[in-house]
C-alpha positions in Angstrom: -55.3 -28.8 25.4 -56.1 -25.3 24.4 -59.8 -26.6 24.0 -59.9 -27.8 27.2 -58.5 -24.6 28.6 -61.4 -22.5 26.3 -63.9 -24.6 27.7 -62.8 -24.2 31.4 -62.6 -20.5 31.4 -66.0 -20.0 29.2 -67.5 -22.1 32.1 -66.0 -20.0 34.8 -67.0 -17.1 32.9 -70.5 -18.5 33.0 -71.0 -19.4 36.1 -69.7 -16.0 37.8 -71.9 -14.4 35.5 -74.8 -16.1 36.7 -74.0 -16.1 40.0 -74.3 -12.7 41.4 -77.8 -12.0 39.6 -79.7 -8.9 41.3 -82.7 -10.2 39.6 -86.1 -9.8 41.2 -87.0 -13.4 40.5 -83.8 -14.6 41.7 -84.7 -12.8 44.9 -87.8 -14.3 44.9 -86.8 -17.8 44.3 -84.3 -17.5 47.3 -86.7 -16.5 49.5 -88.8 -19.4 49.1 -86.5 -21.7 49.3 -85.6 -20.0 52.7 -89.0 -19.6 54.4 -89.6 -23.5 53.1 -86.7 -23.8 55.1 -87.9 -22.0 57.9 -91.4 -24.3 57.9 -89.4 -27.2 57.8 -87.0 -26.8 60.8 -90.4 -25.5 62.7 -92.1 -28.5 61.9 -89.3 -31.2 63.0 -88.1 -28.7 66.1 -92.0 -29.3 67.4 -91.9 -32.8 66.5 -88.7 -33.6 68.1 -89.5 -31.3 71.5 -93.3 -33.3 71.8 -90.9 -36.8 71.5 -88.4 -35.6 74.2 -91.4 -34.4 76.3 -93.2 -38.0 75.7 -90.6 -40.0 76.5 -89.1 -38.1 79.5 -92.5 -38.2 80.6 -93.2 -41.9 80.2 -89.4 -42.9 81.4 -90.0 -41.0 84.3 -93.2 -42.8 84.8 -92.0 -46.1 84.3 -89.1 -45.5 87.1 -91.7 -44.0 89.5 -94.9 -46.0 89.7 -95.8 -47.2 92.4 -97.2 -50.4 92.4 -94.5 -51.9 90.3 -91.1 -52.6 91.9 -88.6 -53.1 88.5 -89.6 -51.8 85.3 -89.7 -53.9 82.4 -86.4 -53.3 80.0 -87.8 -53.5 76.9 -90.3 -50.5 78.2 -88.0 -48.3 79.6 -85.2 -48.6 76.5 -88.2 -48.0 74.2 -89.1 -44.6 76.4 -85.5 -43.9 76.3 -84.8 -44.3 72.5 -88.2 -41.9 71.7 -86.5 -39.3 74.0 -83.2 -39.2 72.4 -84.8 -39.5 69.3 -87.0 -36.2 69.9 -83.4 -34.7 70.8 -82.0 -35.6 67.6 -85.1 -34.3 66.1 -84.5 -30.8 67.8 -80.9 -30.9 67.3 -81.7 -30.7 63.0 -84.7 -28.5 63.2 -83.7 -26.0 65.4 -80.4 -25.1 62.9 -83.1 -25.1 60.1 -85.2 -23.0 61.4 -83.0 -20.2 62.8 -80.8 -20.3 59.3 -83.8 -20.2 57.4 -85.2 -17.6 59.3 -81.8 -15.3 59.1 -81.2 -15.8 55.3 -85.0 -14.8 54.4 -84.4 -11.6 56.4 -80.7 -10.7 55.0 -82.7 -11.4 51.5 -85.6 -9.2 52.0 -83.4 -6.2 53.2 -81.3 -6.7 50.5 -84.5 -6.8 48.0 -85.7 -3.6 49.6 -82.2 -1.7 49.8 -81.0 -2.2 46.4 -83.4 -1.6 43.7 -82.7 -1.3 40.2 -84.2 0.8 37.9 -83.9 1.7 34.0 -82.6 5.2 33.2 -83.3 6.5 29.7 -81.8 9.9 28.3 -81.1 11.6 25.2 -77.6 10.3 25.3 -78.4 6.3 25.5 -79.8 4.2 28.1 -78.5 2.9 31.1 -79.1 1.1 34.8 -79.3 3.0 37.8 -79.1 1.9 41.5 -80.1 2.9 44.7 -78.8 2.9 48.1 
């Protein structure tokens, strides 16, 4: 039991250690993963809005031609489904995008506020930060 209870606290201490790195790379890995992010939710936002656009196009064309009285079904659920689907599509790109977008800025303030630089003297060596 007291193992167990070692092992649990050595990982917490780990992880929490690890966690709140002001590393350069760290920063640098974060905001990569963000503006990926951010290329992503672009990408499937312009997707989804030319599928909503296509199919409300081509719905709206299938109710309102002229020289056919009924549409067929099959046509018109198909249309239908492609415009909901380009909704869906916007409804999962457009979080994305905006969330990528925000992190990568909060990140590269925070990159440009804080810096940290070595600080040597006579008396021993030591970290200093900036505001």
């Amino acid at each position: 039991m007291k193992t167990l209870y070692l092992v649990i606290l050595i990982t917490c201490l780990t992880v929490t250690s690890n966690a709140q790195s002001g590393n350069s790379l760290v920063f640098g890995k974060a905001i990569v993963k963000y503006q990926n992010m951010e290329k992503a939710g672009t990408v499937i936002t312009v997707l989804g809005g030319a599928a909503l656009f296509t199919g409300n196009y081509l719905y709206w064309k299938a109710y309102n031609h002229r020289d056919i009285e009924e549409p067929s079904s099959s046509k018109a659920n198909t249309y239908r489904n492609i415009m909901f689907g380009g909704l869906g599509l916007m409804a999962v790109g457009i979080p994305l995008w905006t969330y990528g977008r925000v992190k990568e800025r909060h990140i590269t303030i925070e990159a440009r506020i804080v810096r940290f630089n070595g600080y040597v003297s006579a008396t021993g060596a030591g970290l200093k930060v900036r505001f």
